[in-house]
C-alpha positions as CSV (number, residue, x, y, z in Angstrom):
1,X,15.2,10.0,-31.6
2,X,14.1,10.1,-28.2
3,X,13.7,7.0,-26.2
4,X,11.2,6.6,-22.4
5,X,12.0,4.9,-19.6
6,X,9.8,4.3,-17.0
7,X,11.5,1.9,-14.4
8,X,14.8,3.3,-14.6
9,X,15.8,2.7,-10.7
10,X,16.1,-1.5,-11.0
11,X,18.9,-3.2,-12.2
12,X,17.8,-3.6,-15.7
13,X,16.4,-0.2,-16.0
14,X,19.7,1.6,-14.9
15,X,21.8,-0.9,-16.9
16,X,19.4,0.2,-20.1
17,X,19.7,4.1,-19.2
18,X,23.5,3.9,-20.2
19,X,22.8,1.7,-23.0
20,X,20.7,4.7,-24.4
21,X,22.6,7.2,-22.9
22,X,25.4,6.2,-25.4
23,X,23.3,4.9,-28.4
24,X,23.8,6.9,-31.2
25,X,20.9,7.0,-32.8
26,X,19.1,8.5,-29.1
27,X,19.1,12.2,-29.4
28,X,17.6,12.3,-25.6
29,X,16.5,9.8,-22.6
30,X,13.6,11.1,-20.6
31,X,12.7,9.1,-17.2
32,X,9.3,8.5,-15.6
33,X,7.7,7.5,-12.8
34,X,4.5,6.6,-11.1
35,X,5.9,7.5,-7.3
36,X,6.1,11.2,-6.9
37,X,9.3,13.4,-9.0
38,X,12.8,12.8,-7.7
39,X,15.8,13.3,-9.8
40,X,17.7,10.5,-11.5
41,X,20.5,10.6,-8.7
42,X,18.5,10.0,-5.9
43,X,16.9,6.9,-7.3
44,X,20.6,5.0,-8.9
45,X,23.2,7.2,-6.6
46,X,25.8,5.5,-9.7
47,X,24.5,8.0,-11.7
48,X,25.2,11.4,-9.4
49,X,26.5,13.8,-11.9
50,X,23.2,13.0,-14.1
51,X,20.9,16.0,-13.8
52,X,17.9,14.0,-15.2
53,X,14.5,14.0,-13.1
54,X,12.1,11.7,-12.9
55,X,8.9,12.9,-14.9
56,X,5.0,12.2,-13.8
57,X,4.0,9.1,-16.0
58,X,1.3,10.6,-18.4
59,X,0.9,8.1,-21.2
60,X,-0.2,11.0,-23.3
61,X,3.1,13.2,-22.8
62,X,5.3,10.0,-23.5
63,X,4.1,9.3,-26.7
64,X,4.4,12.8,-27.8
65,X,7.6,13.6,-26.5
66,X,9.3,10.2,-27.7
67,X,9.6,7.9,-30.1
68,X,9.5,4.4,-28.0
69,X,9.0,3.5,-24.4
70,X,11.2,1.2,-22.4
71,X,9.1,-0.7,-19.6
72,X,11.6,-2.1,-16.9
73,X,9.0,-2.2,-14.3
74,X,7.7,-5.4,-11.7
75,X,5.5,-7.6,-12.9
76,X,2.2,-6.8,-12.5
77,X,2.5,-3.1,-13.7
78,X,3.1,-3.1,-17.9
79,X,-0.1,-5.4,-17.7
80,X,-2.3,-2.5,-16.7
81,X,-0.3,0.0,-18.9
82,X,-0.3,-1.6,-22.2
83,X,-3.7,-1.0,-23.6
84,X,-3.0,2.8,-24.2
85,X,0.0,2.2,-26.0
86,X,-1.2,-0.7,-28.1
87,X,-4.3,1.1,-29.1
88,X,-2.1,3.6,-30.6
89,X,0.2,1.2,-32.2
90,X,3.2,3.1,-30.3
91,X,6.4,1.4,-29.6
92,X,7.0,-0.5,-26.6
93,X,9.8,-2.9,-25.2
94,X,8.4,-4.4,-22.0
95,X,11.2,-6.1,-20.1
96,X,8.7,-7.6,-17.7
97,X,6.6,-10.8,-18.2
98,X,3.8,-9.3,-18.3
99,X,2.7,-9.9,-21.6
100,X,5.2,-12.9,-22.4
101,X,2.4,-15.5,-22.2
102,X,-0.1,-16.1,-24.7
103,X,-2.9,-17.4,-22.1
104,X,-4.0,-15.4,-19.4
105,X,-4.6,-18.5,-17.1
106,X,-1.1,-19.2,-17.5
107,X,0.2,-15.8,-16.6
108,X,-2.2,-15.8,-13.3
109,X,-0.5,-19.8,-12.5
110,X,2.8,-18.3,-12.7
111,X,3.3,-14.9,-11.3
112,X,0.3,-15.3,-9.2
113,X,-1.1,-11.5,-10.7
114,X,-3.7,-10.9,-12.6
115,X,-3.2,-11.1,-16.5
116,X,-3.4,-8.4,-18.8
117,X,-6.6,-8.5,-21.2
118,X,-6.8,-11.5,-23.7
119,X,-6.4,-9.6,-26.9
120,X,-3.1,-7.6,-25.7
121,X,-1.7,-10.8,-25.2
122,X,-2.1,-12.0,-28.5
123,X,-1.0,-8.4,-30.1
124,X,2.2,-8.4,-28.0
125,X,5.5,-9.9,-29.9
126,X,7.9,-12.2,-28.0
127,X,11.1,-10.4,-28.8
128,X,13.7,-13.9,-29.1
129,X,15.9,-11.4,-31.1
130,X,17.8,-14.4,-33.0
131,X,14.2,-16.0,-34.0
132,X,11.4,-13.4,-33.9
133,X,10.5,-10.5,-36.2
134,X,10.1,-7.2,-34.0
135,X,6.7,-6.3,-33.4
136,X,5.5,-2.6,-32.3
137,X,4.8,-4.1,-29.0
138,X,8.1,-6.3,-28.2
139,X,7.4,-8.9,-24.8
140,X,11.5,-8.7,-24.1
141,X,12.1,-12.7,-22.6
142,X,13.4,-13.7,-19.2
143,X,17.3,-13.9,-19.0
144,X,16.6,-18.0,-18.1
145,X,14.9,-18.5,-20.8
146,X,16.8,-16.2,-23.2
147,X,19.8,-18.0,-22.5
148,X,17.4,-21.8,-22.3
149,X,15.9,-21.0,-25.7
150,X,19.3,-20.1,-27.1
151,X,20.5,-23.4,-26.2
152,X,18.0,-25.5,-27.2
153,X,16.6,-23.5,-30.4
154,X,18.7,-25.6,-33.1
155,X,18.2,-29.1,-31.6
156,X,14.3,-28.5,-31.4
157,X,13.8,-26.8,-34.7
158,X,15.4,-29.5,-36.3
159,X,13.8,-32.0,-34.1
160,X,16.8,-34.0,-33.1
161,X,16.1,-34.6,-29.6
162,X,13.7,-37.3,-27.5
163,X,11.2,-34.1,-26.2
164,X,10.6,-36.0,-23.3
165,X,14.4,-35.8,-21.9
166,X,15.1,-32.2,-21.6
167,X,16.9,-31.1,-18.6
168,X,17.8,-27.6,-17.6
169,X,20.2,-26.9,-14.7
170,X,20.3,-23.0,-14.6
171,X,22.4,-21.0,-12.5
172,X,22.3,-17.2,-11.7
173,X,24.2,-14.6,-10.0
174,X,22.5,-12.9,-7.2
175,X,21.6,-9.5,-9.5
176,X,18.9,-11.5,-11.4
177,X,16.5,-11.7,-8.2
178,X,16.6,-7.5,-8.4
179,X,17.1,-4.8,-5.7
180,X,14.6,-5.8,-3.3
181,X,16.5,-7.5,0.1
182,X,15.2,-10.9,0.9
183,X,16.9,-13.0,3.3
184,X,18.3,-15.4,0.7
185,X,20.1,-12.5,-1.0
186,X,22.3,-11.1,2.3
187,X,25.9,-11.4,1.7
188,X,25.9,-13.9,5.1
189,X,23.9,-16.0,3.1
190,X,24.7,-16.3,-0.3
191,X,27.8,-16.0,-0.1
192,X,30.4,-19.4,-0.1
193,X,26.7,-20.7,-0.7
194,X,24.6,-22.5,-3.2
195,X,20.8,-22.9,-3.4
196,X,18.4,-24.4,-5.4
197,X,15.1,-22.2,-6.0
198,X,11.6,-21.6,-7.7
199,X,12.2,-26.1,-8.1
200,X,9.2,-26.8,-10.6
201,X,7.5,-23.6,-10.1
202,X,9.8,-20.5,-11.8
203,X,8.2,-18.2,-13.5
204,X,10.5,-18.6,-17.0
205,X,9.1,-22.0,-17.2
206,X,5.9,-21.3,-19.4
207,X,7.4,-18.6,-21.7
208,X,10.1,-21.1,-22.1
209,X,7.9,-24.2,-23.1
210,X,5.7,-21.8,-25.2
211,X,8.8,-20.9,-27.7
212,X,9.7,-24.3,-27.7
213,X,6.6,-25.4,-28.5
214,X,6.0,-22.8,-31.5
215,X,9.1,-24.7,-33.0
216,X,7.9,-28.1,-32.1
217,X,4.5,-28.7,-31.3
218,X,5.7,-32.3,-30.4
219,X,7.3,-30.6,-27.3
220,X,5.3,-31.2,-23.8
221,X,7.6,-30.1,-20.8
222,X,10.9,-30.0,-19.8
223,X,12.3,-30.1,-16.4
224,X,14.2,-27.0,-15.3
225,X,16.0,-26.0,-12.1
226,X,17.9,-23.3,-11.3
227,X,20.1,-22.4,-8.4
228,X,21.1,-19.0,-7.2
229,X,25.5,-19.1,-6.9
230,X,27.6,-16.1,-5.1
231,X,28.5,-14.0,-8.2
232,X,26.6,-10.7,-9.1
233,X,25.6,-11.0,-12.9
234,X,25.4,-14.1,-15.0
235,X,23.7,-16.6,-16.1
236,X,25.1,-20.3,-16.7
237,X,22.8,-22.9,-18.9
238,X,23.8,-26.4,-18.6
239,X,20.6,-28.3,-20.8
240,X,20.9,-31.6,-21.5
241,X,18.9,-34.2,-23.3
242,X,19.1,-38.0,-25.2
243,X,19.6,-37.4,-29.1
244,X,17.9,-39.6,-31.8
245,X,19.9,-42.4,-33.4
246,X,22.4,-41.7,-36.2
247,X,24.2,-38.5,-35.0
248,X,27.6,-37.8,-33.5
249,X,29.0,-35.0,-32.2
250,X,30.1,-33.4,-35.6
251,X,26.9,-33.4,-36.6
252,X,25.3,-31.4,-33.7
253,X,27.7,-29.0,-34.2
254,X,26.9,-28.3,-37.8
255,X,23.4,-27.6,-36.7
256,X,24.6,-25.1,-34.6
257,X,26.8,-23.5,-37.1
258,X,23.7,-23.3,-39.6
259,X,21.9,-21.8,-36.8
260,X,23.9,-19.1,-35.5
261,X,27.0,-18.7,-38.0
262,X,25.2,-15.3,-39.2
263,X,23.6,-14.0,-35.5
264,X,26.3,-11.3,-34.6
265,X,25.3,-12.0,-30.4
266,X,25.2,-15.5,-30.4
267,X,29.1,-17.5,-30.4
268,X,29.0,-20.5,-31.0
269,X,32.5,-22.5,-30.0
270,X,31.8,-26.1,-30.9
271,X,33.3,-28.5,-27.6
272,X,34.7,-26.0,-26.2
273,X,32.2,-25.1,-23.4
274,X,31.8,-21.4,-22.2
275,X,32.2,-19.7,-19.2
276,X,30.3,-17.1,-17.4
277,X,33.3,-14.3,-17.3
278,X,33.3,-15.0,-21.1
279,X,30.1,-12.8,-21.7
280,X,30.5,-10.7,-18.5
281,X,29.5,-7.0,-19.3
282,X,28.5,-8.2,-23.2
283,X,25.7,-8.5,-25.4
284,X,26.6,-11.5,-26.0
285,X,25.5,-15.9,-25.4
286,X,28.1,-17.9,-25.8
287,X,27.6,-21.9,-26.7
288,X,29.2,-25.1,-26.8
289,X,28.1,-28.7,-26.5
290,X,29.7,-31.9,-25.9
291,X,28.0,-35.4,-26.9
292,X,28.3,-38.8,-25.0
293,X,27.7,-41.7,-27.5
294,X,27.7,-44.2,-24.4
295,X,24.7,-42.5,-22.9
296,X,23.4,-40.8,-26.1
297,X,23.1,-37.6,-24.0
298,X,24.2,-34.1,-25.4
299,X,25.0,-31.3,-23.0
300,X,24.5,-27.5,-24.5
301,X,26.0,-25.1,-22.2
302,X,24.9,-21.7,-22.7
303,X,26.5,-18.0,-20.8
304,X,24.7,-15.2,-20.9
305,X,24.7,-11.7,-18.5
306,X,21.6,-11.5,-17.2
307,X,21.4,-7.4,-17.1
308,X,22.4,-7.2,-21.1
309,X,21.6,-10.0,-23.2
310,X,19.6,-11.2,-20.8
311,X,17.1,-7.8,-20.2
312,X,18.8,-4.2,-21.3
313,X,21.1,-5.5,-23.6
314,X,18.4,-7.7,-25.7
315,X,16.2,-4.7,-24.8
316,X,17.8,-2.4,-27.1
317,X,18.8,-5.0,-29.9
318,X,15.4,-5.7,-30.4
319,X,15.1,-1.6,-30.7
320,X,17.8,-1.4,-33.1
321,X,15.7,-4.8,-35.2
322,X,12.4,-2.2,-34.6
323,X,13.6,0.7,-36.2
324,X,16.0,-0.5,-38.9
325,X,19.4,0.1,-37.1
326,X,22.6,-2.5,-37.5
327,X,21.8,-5.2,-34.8
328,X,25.1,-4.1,-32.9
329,X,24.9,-0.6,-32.8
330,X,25.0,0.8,-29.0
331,X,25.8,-2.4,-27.1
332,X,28.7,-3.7,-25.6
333,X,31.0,-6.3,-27.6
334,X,33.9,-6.8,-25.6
335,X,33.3,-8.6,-22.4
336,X,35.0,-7.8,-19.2
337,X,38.1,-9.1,-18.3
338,X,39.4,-10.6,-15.9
């Protein structure tokens, strides 16, 4: 097979090039993009004894020269790309959030862009891999809300919680806000630091709510913060909400366990709550919880890295759901240590 990329110089995009470099079902990678040809080392100088070049995006010559396209481009671009691709029912996994949200108005709220069309909304899939089928145009989720919706998925489904108490405290290393330079991501900045961002307003919110509602319509908002910490990758999930009467610990775990005892990514460690470094360089989320009968609170703490199971990583397991492949096959299962 031969897989597209056209994004391949941002985090997630280079971080998905080795993925498919070393998948071995990929016979070839070819790269596109919409800025004049360079080759592959002069856009990710990690990858200098690559001989790759950037080819002129020609929706046309993708589609007949591969068998899927990988979008890892900005927001605001897949949503004026997609139409071509949809119309010919040819595969696409958008890593953006362009076509994550069902409602246009909602897109246009958040990401303050204009949406894409109304009906390629509604044909795109959101590509949740533990919980949604593949579609032939897969909306790959937010690394927040991958690892929020992993966290919360059992306790909503089975409608154990009071809706109204969800709290999400979210923290990210500094390679989840991208390449660009802003001033909150120099080293004098962020590093020894700590800050609160996007308070009320990030753009995984909706897509987040929208899942959660699809599994319980009862659902109305949560609250969600996040704060940006001095590490480079990694995501750290700390949701936490009042449980309905009559359950104890032991029983929150064993709604876990029916939830993910079969989902090859997802580890599930009962009390014993994760770490970041655990998942480090993984396709992996790991989860644990810990109940407090005084306040009737649970806390579901939930690692992910935010460049593979939270973008790339998720990316190509929902390729491997798409075309019929082992779930595993091409990604990274043993974290990075120390």
């Amino acid at each position: 097979m031969n897989a597209a990329i056209l994004g391949v110089s941002g985090y997630s995009g280079s971080v998905l090039y080795k993925l498919l470099k070393e998948h071995p079902k990929i016979d070839k990678v070819n790269l596109y993009s919409r800025k004049p040809r360079r080759f592959l080392a002069e856009a990710v100088t990690a990858f200098k004894n690559q001989t790759e070049s950037l080819q002129e995006y020609d929706p046309q010559a993708i589609m007949a020269e591969n068998d899927v396209l990988f979008l890892a481009t900005p927001a605001g671009v897949s949503s004026q790309l997609a139409s071509v691709f949809m119309e010919a029912k040819f595969p696409v996994i958008d890593l953006s959030g362009d076509l994550r949200l069902k409602k246009a108005a909602s897109y246009e709220k958040w990401y303050q862009k204009p949406a894409a069309a109304t009906k390629l909304l509604a044909q795109a899939t959101y590509g949740l891999a533990e919980f949604e089928p593949a579609g032939t145009y897969i909306a790959n989720p937010g690394c927040y809300a991958t690892a929020t919706l992993l966290a919360l998925a059992p306790l909503v489904k089975e409608d154990l919680l009071q809706l109204d108490s969800i709290i999400v405290d979210a923290k990210s290393g500094l390679a989840g806000a991208g390449k660009k330079l802003t001033e909150t991501s120099h080293y004098a900045y962020i590093n020894e630091n700590a800050q609160a961002y996007k308070v009320n307003c990030h753009q995984h919110i909706p897509e987040i709510v929208q899942e959660l509602q699809t599994w319980n319509d009862k659902l109305e908002a949560i609250q969600f913060t996040t704060t940006l910490i001095p590490i480079t990758r990694g995501i750290m999930v700390s949701a936490y909400a009042k449980v309905k009467p009559g359950f104890a610990q032991a029983d929150l775990e064993a709604v876990f366990t029916k939830y993910y005892h079969d989902k090859k990514w997802v580890r599930f460690s009962g009390s014993d709550l994760p770490a970041i470094k655990d998942v480090i360089q993984s396709n992996y989320c790991d989860i644990g919880l810990s109940y407090n009968p005084v306040t009737n609170t649970v806390l579901v703490v939930s690692v992910i890295d935010n460049l593979l199971k939270g973008a790339s990583g998720q990316a190509v397991q929902n390729f491997n759901k798409l075309f019929g492949f082992e779930e595993t096959l091409g990604l990274p299962a043993i974290p990075a240590w120390p």
